[in-house]
KETITOR-521919 format. One line per field, with one value per residue (C-alpha): residue in three letters; chain; x, y, z. Coordinates in steps of 0.25 Angstrom, whole numbers, plus 5000, padded with zeros to 4 digits. Example, Ala and Ser with C-alpha at 12.3 -4.5 7.8 and 13.67 -1.06 7.14 Angstrom:
BEGIN
aa (ala/ser)
ch (A/A)
east (5049/5055)
north (4982/4996)
up (5031/5029)
END
This chain:
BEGIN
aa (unk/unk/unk/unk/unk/unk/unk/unk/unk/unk/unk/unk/unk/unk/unk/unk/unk/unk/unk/unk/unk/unk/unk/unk/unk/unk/unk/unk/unk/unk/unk/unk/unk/unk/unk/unk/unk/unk/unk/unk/unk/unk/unk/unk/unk/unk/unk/unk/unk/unk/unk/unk/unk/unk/unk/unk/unk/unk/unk/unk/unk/unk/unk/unk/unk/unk/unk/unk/unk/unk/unk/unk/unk/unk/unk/unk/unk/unk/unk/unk/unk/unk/unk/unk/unk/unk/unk/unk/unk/unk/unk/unk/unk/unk/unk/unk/unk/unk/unk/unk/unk/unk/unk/unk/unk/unk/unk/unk/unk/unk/unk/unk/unk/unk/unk/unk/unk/unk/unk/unk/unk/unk/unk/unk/unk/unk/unk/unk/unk/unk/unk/unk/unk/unk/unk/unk/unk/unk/unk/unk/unk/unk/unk/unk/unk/unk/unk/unk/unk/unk/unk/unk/unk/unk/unk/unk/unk/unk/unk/unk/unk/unk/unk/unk/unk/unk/unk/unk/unk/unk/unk/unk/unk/unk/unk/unk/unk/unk/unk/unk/unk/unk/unk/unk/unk/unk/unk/unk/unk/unk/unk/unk/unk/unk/unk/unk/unk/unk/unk/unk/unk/unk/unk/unk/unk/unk/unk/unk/unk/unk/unk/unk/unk/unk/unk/unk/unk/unk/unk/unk/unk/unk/unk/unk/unk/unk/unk/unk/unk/unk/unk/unk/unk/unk/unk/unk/unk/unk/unk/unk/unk/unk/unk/unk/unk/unk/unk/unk/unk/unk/unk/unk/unk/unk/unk/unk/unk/unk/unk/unk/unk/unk/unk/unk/unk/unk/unk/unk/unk/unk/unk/unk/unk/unk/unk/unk/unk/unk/unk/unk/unk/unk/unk/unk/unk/unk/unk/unk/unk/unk/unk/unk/unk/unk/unk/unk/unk/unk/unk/unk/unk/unk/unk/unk/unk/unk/unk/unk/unk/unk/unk/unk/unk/unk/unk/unk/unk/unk/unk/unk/unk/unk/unk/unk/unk/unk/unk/unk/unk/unk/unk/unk/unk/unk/unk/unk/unk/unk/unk/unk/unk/unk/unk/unk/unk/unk/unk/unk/unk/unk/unk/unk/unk/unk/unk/unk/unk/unk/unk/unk/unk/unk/unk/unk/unk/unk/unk/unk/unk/unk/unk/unk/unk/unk/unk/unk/unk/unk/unk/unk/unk/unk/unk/unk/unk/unk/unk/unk/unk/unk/unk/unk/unk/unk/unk/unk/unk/unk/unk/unk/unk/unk/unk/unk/unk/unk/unk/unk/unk/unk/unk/unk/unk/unk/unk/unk/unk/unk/unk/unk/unk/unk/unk/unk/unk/unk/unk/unk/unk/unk/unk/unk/unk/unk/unk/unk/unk/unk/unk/unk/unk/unk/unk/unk/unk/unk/unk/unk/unk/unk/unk/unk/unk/unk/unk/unk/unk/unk/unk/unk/unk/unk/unk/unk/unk/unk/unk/unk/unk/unk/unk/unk/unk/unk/unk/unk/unk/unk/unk/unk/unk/unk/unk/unk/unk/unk/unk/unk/unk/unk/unk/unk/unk/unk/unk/unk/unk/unk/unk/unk/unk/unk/unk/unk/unk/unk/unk/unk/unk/unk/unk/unk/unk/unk/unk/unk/unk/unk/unk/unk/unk/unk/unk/unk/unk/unk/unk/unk/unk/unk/unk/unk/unk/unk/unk/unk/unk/unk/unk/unk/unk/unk/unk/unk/unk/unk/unk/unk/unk/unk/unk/unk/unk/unk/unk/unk/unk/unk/unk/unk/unk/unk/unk/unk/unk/unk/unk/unk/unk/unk/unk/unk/unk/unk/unk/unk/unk/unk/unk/unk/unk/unk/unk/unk/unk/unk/unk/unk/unk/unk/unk/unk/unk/unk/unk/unk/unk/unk/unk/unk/unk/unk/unk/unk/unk/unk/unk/unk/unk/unk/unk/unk/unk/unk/unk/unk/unk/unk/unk/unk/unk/unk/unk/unk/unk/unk/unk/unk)
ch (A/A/A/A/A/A/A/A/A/A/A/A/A/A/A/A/A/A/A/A/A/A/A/A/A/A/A/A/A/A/A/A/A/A/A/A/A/A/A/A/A/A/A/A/A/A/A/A/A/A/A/A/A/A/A/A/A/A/A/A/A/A/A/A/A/A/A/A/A/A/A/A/A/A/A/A/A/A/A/A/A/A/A/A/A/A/A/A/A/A/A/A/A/A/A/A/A/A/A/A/A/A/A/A/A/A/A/A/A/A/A/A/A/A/A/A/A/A/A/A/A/A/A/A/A/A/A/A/A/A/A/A/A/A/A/A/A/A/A/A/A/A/A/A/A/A/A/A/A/A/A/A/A/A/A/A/A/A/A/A/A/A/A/A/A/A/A/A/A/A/A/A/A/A/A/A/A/A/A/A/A/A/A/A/A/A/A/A/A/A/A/A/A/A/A/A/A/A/A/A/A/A/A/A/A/A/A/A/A/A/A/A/A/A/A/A/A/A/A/A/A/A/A/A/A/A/A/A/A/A/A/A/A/A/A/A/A/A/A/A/A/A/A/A/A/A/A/A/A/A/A/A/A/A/A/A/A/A/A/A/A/A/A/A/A/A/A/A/A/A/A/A/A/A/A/A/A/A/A/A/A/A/A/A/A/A/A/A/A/A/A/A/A/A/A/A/A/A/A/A/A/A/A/A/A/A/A/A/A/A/A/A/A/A/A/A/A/A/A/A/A/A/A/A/A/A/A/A/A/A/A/A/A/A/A/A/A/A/A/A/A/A/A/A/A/A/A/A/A/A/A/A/A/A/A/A/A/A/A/A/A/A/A/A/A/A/A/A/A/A/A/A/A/A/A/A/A/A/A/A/A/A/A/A/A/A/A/A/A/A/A/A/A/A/A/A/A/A/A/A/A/A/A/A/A/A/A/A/A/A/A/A/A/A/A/A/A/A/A/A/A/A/A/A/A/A/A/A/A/A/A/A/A/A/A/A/A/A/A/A/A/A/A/A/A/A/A/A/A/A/A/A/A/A/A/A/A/A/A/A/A/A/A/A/A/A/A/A/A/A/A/A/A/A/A/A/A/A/A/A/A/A/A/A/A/A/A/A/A/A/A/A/A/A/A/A/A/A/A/A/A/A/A/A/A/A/A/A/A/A/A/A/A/A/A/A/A/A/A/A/A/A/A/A/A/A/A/A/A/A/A/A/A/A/A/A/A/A/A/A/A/A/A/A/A/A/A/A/A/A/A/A/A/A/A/A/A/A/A/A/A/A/A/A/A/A/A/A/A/A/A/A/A/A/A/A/A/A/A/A/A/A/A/A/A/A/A/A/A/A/A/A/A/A/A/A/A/A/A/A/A/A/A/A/A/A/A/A/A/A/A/A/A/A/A/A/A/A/A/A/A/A/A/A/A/A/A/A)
east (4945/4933/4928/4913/4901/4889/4885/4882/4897/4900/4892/4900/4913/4909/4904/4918/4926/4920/4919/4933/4937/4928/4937/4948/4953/4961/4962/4975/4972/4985/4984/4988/4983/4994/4997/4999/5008/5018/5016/5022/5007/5013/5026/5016/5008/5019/5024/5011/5011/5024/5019/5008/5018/5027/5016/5009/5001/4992/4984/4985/4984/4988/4983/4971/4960/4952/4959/4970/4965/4957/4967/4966/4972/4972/4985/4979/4981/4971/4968/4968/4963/4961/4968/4981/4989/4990/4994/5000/4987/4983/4969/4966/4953/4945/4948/4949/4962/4969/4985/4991/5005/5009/5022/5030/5036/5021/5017/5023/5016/5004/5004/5009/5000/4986/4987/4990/4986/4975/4982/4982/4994/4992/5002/4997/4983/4978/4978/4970/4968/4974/4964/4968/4962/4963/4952/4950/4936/4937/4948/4941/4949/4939/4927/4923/4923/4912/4920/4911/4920/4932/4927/4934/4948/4958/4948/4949/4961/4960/4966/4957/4943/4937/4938/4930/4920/4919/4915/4904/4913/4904/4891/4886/4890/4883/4871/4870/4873/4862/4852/4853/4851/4860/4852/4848/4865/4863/4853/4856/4871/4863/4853/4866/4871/4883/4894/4906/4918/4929/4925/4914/4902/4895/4883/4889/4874/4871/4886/4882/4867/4874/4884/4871/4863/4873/4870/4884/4886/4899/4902/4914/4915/4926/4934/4941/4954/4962/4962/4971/4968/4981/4979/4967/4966/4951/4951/4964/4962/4949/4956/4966/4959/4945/4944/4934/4924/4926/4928/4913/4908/4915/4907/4892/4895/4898/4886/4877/4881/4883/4898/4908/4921/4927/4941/4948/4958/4967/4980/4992/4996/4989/4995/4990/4975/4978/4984/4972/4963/4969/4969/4954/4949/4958/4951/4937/4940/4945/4932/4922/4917/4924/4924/4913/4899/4901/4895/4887/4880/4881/4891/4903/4913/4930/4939/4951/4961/4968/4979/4980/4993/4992/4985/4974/4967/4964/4953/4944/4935/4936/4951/4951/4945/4952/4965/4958/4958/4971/4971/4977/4970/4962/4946/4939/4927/4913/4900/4902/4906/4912/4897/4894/4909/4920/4929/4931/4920/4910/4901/4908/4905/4918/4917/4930/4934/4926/4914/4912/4918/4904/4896/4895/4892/4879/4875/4878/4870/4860/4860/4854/4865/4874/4866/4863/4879/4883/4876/4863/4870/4884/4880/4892/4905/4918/4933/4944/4959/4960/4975/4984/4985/4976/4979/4973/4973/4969/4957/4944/4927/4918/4902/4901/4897/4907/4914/4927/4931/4925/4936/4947/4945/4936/4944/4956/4958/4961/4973/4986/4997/4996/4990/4975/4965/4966/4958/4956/4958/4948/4945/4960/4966/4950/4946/4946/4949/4939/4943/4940/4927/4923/4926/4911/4907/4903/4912/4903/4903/4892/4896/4911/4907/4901/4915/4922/4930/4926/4927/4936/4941/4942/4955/4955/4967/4968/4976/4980/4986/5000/4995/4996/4982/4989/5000/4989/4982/4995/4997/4984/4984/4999/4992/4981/4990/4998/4988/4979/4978/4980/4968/4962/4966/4962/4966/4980/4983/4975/4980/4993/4989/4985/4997/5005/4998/4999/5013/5016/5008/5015/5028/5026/5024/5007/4999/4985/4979/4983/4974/4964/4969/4969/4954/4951/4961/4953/4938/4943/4948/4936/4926/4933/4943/4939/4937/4933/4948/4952/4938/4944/4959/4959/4948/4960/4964/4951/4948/4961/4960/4945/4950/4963/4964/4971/4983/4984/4984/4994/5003/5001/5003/5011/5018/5017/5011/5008/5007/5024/5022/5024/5038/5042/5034/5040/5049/5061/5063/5074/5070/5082/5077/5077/5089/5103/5112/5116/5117/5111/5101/5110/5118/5106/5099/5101/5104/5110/5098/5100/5112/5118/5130/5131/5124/5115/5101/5101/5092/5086/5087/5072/5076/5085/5078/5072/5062/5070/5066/5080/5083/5071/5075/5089/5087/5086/5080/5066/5072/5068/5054/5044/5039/5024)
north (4928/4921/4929/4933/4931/4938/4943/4932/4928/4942/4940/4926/4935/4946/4936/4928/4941/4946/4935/4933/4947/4944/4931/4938/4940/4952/4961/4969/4981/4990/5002/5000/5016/5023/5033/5021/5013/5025/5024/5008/5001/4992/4987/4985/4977/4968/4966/4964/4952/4948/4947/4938/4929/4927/4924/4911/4910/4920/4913/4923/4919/4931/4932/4939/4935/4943/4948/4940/4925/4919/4920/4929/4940/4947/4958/4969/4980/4990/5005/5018/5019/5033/5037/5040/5050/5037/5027/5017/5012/4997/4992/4978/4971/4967/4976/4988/4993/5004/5006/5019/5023/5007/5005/4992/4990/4991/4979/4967/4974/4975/4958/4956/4963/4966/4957/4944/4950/4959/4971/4986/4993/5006/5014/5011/5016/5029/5040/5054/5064/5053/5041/5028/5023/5008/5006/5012/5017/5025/5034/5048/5048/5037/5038/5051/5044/5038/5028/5024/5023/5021/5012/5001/5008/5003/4991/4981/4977/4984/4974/4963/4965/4955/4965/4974/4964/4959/4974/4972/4978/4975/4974/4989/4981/4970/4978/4988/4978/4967/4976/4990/4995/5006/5018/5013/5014/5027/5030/5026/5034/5046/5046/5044/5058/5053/5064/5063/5062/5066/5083/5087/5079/5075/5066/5054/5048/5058/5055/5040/5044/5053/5041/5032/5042/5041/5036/5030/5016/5015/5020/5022/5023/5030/5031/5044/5040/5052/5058/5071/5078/5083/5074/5067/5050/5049/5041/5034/5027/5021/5015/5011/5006/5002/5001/4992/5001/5012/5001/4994/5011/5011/4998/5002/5015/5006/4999/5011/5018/5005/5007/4995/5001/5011/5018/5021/5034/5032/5041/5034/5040/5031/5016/5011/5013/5009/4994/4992/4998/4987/4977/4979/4979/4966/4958/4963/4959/4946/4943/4948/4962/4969/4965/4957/4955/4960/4950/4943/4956/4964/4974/4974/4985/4985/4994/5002/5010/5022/5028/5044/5051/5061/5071/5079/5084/5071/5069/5078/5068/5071/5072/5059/5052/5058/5052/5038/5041/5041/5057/5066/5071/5084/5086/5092/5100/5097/5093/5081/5075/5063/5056/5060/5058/5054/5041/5039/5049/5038/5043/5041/5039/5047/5047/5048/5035/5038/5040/5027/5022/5027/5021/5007/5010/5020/5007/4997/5008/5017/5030/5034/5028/5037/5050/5047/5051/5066/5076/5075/5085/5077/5062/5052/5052/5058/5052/5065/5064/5071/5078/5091/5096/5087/5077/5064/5065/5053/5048/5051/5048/5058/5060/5072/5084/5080/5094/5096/5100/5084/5080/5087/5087/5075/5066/5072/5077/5090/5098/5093/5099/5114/5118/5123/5120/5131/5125/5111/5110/5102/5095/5096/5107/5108/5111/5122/5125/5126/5133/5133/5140/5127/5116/5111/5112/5100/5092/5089/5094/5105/5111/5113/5119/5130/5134/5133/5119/5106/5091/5086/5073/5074/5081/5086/5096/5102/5113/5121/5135/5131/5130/5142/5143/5149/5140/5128/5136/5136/5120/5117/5126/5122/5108/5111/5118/5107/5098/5107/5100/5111/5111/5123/5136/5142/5128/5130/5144/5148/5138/5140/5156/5154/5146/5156/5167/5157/5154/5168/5171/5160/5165/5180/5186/5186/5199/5202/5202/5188/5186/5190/5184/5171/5172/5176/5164/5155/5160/5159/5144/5141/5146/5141/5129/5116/5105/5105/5104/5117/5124/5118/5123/5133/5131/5130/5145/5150/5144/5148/5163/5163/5157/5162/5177/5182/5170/5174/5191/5187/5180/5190/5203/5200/5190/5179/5165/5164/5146/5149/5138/5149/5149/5161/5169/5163/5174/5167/5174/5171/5176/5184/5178/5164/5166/5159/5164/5151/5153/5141/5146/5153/5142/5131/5146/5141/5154/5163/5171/5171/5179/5184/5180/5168/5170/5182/5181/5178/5183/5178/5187/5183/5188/5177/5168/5155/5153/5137/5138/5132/5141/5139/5123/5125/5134/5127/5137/5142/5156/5155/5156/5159/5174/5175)
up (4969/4960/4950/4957/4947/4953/4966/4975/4972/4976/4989/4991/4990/4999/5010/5009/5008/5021/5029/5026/5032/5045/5048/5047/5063/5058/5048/5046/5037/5033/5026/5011/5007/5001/5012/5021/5010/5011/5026/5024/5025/5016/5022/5036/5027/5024/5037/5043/5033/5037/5052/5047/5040/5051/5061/5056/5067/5061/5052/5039/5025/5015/5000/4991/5000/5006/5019/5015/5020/5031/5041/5055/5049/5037/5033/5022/5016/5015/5008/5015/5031/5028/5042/5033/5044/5054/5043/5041/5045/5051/5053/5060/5060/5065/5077/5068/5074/5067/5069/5065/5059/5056/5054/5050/5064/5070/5062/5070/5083/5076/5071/5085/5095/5087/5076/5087/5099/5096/5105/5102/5098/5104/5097/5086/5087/5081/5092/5094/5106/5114/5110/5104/5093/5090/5080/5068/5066/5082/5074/5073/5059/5057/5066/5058/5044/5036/5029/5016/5006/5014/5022/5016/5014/5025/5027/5015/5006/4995/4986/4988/4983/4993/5002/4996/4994/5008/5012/5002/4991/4976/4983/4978/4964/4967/4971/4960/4948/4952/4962/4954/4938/4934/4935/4950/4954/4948/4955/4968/4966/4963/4975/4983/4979/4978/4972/4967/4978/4967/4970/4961/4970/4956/4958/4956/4954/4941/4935/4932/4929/4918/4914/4912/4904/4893/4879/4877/4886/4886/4899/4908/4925/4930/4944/4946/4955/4951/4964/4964/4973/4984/4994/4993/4992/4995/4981/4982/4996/4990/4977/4988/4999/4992/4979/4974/4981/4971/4959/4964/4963/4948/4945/4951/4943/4930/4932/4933/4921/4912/4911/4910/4912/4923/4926/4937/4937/4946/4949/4946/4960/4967/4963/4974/4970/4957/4962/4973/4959/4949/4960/4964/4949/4945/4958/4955/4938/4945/4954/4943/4949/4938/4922/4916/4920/4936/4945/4933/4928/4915/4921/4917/4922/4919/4926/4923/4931/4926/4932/4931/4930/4939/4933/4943/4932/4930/4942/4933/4925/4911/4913/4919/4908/4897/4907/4906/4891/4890/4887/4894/4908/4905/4908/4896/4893/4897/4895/4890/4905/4909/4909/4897/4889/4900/4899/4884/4880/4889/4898/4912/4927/4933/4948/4958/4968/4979/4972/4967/4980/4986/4975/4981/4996/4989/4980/4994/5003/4995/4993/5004/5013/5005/5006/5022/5023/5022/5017/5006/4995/4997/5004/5007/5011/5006/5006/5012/5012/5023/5023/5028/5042/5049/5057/5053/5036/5029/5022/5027/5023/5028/5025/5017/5025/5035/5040/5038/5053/5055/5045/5050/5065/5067/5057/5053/5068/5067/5061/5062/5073/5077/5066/5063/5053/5042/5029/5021/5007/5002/4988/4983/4973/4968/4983/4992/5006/5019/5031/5047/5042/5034/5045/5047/5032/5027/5017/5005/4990/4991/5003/5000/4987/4993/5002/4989/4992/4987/4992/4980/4982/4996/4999/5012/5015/5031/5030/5043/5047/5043/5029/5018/5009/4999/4997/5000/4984/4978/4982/4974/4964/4960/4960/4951/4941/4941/4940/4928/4915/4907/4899/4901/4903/4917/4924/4918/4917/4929/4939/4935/4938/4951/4954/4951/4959/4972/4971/4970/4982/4991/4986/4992/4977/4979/4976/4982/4968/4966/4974/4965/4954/4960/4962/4950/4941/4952/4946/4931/4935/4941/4931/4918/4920/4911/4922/4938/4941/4936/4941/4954/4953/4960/4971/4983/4981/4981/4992/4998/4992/4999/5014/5016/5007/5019/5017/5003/5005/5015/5006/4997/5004/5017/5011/5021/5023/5037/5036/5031/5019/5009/5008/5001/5012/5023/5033/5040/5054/5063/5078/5085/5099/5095/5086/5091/5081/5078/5062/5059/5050/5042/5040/5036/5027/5012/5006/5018/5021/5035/5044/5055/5068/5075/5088/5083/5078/5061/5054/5040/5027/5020/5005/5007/5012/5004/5014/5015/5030/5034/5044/5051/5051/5056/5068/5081/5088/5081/5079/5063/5061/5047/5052/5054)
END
């Protein structure tokens, strides 16, 4: 691609680029997000280039082009659908056609029937309360979204930057670099009330107003790709799936504050956004929208990717940088804030991926645009990983204010099997949990603040009655201590505390006052703990503590865990009536805790007993059971 000089070649490219896209006949757009990769996205990609090749009378011409030629249709790969329960996933345009649960021998159906013929293949289809689905956007997973920021994810090829183009990718660029000063980007960000998607909700607007204030001029933009978070991949399917939107934020930030250089932080468990990363900033340094004098201005911007080890700690924003640095990943003592002394003791514009995936569409739109979506106090949308005992998890886009019984039952459709909804961990191991009580609360930052939960990063957790709150504390606890630093005394010594109290409690060993005691480490935590993710720590069992006191005096003094995942509580019972006295779990029992004669009921000695569950595996007849 020629290098493009100023904006009217910008506008020559985006024209071409489109109107390339519109002459294709048909569009065949595979999944290429990680959860469909593991599902063999990319061995039906291969093959559905195979079909092309082997039936010349299709006219299709494969390379770097936009949408791979002129031909009638056009074979890509694309970042995360969002619909990631139903994957692998195949959109075909222009029709907007969605298949379901793609598999390698589906593709030559596929080429064969829709491709040449344009028919339906029924099986194929999503289906829900006994309604086919053929295309996409009728899909109530995606009729109840407002994609904003998604809205390109599972709809471009991600690895060629024409794409991004074509959808008026660089225009919010174009726009603020020769229609807009500096302080008027700010400006506009700040009347958007726009706040951080990482978890705190900072005013994004106020950030870069304090970056530009500063008497130092060398200064640093900074992308906060460490997403750590247990199940959340909000920011990870954008890096996949669209990730010059995010960069084009990164470069309107530069330009607002007068910085020239940025970094990505990226989790080196996550190579595939670090590829589609490295390959969208070597195409925009090759077609001139990254490096020197941008479009023929002043503004010059470099960008740098670094890859983080792992280290949760690491998604707080002092420890982040000193990461970058080259030091080890630990947050330190403030005032002076990242603004003021972050990246190499510069001041620092530090916002998370989908923050600046939103910068663009406020400077495309206005402000006003974005404040006309969700509430006044927490406008625009927000990105949720939507994951447990639901049964429709994927990614999902929201306005903010939605209610969580929308999310769950309207998108998510409901729980899962024969289970009931019992509570959502919400906003990760620094979250809390919301009950049947909190189902129509709204999903913004000030209002989850008040029950005690937080939004996060957007992990969304369904949990149903089959799950134990106490063992769901000692899951993220054990994942917080593991994940502390070290640095300061209450996040290491208190974490490690807790643990201790909850693993004794799901073991049988709990007493009633460590109940109390778990409270009171909880406060101390809280109240003294040097960064925002050990006041956080230990959020999940206070919350839990709060909600379910009665699971945890039950775990305590009658010794029972009424879900049956504690192990060491669970009671093997063999029923005399069902019972065939066929000694076949006495046989498959590990460590002879079970006995009696052939033909007579057996019966199982629980001081023996490891708790294994192989008994209850062997017995052809249900006669063992957990008791309770």
């Amino acid at each position: 691609m020629e290098r493009i000089e100023n904006r009217e070649a910008l506008g020559l490219v985006r024209e071409a680029s489109k109107a390339q896209i519109e002459n294709s006949k048909c569009r065949v757009l595979i999944c290429a997000g990680t959860g469909c990769l593991a599902g063999g996205s990319g061995d039906i990609y291969r093959r559905m280039c195979e079909l092309v090749d082997e039936n010349p009378d299709v006219e299709v011409h494969f390379g770097e082009e936009i949408a791979h030629g002129d031909g009638e249709l056009g074979i890509k790969k694309s970042g995360c659908h969002g619909f990631c329960e139903m994957g692998p996933l195949m959109r075909i345009e222009p029709q907007g056609i969605l298949y379901t649960k793609v598999q390698l021998d589906d593709c030559d159906e596929i080429f064969h029937r829709t491709i040449e013929k344009g028919e339906i293949i029924r099986h194929l289809l999503f289906k829900q309360d006994g309604i086919e689905y053929q295309k996409q956007d009728e899909i109530p997973f995606y009729k109840k979204q407002t994609r904003n920021v998604l809205k390109n994810c599972g709809h471009i090829d991600a690895e060629h930057i024409q794409e991004y183009i074509s959808t008026g990718g660089y225009q919010a660029l174009e726009k603020a670099l020769f229609n807009m000063k500096p302080e008027e980007v700010i400006e506009e960000i700040t009347e958007s009330n726009l706040r951080g998607r990482g978890g705190g909700g900072f005013q994004t607007g106020y950030k870069w107003s304090q970056v530009a204030k500063q008497q130092e001029k060398e200064r640093y933009v900074v992308c906060n790709g460490d997403e750590g978070d247990p199940g959340a991949f909000m920011d990870r399917s954008i890096m996949e799936g669209d990730p010059h939107k995010m960069i084009e934020g990164m470069m309107i930030a530069a330009y607002a504050v007068g910085a020239s250089e940025g970094y990505i932080y990226v989790r080196a468990e996550y190579p595939l956004a670090i590829s589609r990363l490295k390959l969208a900033i070597a195409q925009a340094e090759e077609c001139g929208l990254l490096g020197d004098h941008i479009l023929g201005t002043d503004f010059s911007f470099r960008l740098h990717i670094n890859r983080g080890a792992g280290a949760f700690v690491c998604g707080e924003g002092s420890a982040l940088t000193a990461s970058i640095e080259g030091n080890r990943g630990m947050p330190r003592v403030k005032p002076p804030r990242t603004v003021e002394q972050g990246l190499f003791a510069k001041p620092t514009v530090l916002n998370n991926v989908e923050t600046f995936a939103n910068v663009p569409m406020i400077i495309n739109e206005g402000a006003e645009w974005f404040k006309s979506i969700g509430p006044e106090s927490s406008p625009g949308t927000k990105a949720f990983a939507l994951t447990g005992s639901v049964k429709h998890t994927g990614l999902i886009e929201v306005p903010m204010g939605t209610t969580l019984r929308e999310v769950i039952y309207d998108i998510g459709g409901g729980i899962k099997g024969d289970g009931e909804f019992k509570a959502v961990q919400i906003g990760g191991p620094s979250g809390g949990c919301l009950i049947t009580p909190h189902l129509d609360i709204n999903l913004d930052f000030d209002s989850l603040k008040k029950m005690g939960a937080m939004i996060g990063s957007g992990g969304l957790v369904v949990m149903d009655n089959h799950t134990c709150m106490v063992e769901v504390a000692r899951f993220f606890m054990n994942f917080t201590q593991n994940e502390s630093c070290g640095k300061c005394v209450p996040c290491r010594e208190g974490t490690k505390r807790m643990l201790e109290i909850l693993e004794r409690i799901v073991a049988g060993n709990g007493k009633l006052e460590d109940l109390d005691l778990l409270e009171e480490l909880a406060d101390t935590i809280t109240d003294t703990a040097l960064c925002g993710l050990g006041k956080s720590a230990a959020l999940p069992v206070i919350s839990t503590l709060k909600l379910f006191r009665k699971e945890y005096e039950e775990h305590v003094v009658e010794k029972k865990c009424v879900s049956h995942n504690c192990t060491a509580m669970r009671q093997f019972i063999i029923s005399p009536e069902r019972c065939k006295g066929c000694s076949k779990c006495a046989r498959n029992c590990p460590v002879g805790a079970i006995s009696g004669q052939i033909k007579e009921p057996y019966v199982i000695d629980n001081e023996k007993c490891i708790k294994c569950g192989a008994c209850e595996s062997a017995c052809a007849f249900g006669a063992i059971h957990i008791e309770g």
